[in-house]
DOBATI-835382 format. One line per 2 residues: number of its first residue (from 1); their letters; for each residue x, y, z of C-alpha. Coordinates in nm, 3 decimals. Layout:
N
NUM> a> X:Y:Z ~ ...
//
This chain:
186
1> xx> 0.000:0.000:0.000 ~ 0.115:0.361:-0.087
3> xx> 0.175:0.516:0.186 ~ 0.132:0.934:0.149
5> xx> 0.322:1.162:0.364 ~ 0.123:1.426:0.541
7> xx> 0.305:1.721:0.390 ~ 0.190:1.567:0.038
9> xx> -0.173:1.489:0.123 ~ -0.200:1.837:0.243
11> xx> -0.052:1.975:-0.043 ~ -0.282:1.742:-0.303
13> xx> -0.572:1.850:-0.096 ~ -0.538:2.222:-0.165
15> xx> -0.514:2.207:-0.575 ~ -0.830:1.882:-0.526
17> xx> -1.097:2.000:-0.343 ~ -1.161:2.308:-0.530
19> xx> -1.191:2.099:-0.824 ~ -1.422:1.834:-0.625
21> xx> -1.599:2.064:-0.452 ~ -1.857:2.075:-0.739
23> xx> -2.216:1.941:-0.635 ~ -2.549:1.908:-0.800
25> xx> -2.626:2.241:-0.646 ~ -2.355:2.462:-0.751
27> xx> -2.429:2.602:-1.088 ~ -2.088:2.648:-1.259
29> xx> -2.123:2.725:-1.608 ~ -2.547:2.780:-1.791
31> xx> -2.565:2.546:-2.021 ~ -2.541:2.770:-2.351
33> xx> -2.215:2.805:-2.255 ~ -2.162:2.432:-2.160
35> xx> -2.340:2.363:-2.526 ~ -2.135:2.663:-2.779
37> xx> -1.767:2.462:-2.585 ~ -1.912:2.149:-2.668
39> xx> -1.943:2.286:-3.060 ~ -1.581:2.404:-3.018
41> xx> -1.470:2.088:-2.873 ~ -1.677:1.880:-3.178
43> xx> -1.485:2.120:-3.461 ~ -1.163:2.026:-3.330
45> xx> -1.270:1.661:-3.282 ~ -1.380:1.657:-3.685
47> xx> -1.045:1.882:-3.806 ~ -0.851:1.626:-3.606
49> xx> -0.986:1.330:-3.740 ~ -1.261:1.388:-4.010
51> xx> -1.384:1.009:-3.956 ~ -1.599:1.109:-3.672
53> xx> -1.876:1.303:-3.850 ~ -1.998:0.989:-3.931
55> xx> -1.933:0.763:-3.609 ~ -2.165:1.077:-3.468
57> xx> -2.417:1.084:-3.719 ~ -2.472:0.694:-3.686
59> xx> -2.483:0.738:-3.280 ~ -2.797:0.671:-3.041
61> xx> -2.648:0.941:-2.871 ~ -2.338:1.169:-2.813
63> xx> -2.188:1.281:-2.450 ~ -1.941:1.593:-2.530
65> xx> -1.710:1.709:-2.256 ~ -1.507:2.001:-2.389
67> xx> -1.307:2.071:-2.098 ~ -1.238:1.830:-1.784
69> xx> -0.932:1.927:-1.586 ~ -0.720:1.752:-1.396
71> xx> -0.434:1.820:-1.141 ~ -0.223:1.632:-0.900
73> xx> -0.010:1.677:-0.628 ~ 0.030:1.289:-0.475
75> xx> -0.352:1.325:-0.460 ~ -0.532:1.412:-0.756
77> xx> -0.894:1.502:-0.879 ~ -1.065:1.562:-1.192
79> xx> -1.349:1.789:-1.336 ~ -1.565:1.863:-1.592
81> xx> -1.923:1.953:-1.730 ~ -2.060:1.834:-2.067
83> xx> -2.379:1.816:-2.260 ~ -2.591:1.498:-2.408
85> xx> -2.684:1.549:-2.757 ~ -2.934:1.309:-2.918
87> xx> -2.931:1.365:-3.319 ~ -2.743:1.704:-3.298
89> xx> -2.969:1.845:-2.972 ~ -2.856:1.934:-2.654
91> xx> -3.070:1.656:-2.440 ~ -2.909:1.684:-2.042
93> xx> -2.633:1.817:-1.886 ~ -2.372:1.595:-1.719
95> xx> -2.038:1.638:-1.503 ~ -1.734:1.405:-1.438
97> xx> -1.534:1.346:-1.177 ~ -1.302:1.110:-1.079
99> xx> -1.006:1.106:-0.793 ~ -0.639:0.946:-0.777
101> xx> -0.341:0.901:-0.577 ~ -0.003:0.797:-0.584
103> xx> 0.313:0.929:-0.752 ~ 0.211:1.205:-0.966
105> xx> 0.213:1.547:-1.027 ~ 0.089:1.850:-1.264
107> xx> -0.241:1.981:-1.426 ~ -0.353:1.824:-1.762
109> xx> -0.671:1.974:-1.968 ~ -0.853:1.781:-2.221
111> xx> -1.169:1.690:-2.422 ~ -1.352:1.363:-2.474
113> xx> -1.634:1.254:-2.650 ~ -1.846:0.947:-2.543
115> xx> -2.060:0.790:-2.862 ~ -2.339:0.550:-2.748
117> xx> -2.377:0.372:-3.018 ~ -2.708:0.164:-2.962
119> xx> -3.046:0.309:-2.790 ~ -2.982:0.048:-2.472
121> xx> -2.578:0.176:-2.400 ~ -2.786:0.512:-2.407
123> xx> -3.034:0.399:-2.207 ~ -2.833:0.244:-1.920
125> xx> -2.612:0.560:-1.936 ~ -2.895:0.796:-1.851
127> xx> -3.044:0.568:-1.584 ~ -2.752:0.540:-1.369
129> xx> -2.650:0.816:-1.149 ~ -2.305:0.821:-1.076
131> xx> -2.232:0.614:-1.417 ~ -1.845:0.450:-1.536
133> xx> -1.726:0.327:-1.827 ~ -1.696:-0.045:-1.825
135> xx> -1.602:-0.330:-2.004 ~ -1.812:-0.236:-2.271
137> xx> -1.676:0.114:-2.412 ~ -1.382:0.086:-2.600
139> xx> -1.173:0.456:-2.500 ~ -0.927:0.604:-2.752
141> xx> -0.644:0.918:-2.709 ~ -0.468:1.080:-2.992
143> xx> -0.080:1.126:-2.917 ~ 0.094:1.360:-3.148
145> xx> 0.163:1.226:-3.523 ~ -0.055:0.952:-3.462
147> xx> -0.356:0.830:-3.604 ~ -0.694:0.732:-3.417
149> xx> -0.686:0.480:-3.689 ~ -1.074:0.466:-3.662
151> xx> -1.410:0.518:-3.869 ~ -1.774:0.424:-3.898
153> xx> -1.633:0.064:-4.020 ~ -1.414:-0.005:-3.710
155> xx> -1.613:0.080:-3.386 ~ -1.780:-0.243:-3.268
157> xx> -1.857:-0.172:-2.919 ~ -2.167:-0.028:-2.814
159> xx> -1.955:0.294:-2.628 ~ -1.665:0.451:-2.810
161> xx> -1.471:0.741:-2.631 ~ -1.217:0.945:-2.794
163> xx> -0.998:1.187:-2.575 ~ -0.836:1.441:-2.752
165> xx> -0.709:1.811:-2.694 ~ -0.467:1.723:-2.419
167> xx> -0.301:2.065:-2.291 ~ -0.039:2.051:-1.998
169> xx> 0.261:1.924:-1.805 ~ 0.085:1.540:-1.705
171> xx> 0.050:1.198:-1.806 ~ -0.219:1.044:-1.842
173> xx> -0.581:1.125:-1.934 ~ -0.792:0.878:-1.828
175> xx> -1.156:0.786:-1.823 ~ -1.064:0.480:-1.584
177> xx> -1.287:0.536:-1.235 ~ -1.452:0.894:-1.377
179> xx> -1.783:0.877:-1.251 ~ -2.125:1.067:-1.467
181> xx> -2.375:1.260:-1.279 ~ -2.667:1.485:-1.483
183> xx> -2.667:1.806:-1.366 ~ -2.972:2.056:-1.375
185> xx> -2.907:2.355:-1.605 ~ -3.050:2.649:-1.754
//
């Protein structure tokens, strides 16, 4: 077992809790503004790898989270709000958030893009508070020069992922233990 030096768990503490100390309650962006970054997020997506358009037009539905952040100081957090599109229209509102420890440090910001790909993935996604990603999402990244090396033809599971737009000084974006929750928006 890890074991975390006081100093450090203090220290993780201060740069986590702000970014976990997001509820239901707290209303941190409206959701025009969660929906015009999610169109931002979907242009870059599409520049980056043109493929998509049509992985998102064949989708039951689309989760797009244009800007989860995550930092780490021993203890880490990460935190983000998206919106649920179904056939191009903003459906619900959701947030991520997941927590970490162990030997790591920085801030890291990136995008990802959930596709459900069949009406029951969908379904069980917007029935389950405090949803993860299981065995049956397959979750891509895009490291520089390389390829996603995918297109309407190759996804096969019923949840594709794509994380993409990584910005800062950290390893590893992750949708491993990142929990869902709908939020209530205007």
């Amino acid at each position: 077992m890890n074991k975390i030096k006081r100093r450090d768990f203090f220290a993780g503490a201060l740069i986590t809790i702000p970014l976990m100390n997001c509820s239901n309650n707290t209303i941190t962006k409206l959701g025009s503004d969660i929906d015009r970054e999610a169109a931002n997020a979907m242009a870059l997506l599409y520049e980056i790898n043109p493929d998509t358009q049509s992985i998102f037009e064949r989708a039951a539905g689309v989760l797009i989270m244009p800007s989860i952040t995550k930092a780490s100081f021993g203890i880490g957090g990460a935190y983000g709000e998206g919106v649920l599109q179904i056939k191009g229209a903003p459906i619900d509102y959701y947030s991520v958030a997941s927590a970490s420890y162990g030997i790591q440090l920085g801030a890291l910001k990136y995008s990802h893009v959930l596709f459900f790909m069949t009406q029951e993935s969908l379904r069980d996604f917007r029935t389950v508070d405090g949803w993860e990603i299981g065995a049956d999402a397959e979750v891509t990244f895009k490291e520089k020069g390389y390829s996603y090396g995918i297109s309407s033809n190759t996804v096969t599971k019923p949840i594709y992922g794509i994380i993409f737009g990584q910005v800062g000084v950290m390893a590893g974006a992750s949708l491993e233990g990142a929990k869902y929750s709908r939020l209530i928006r205007g």
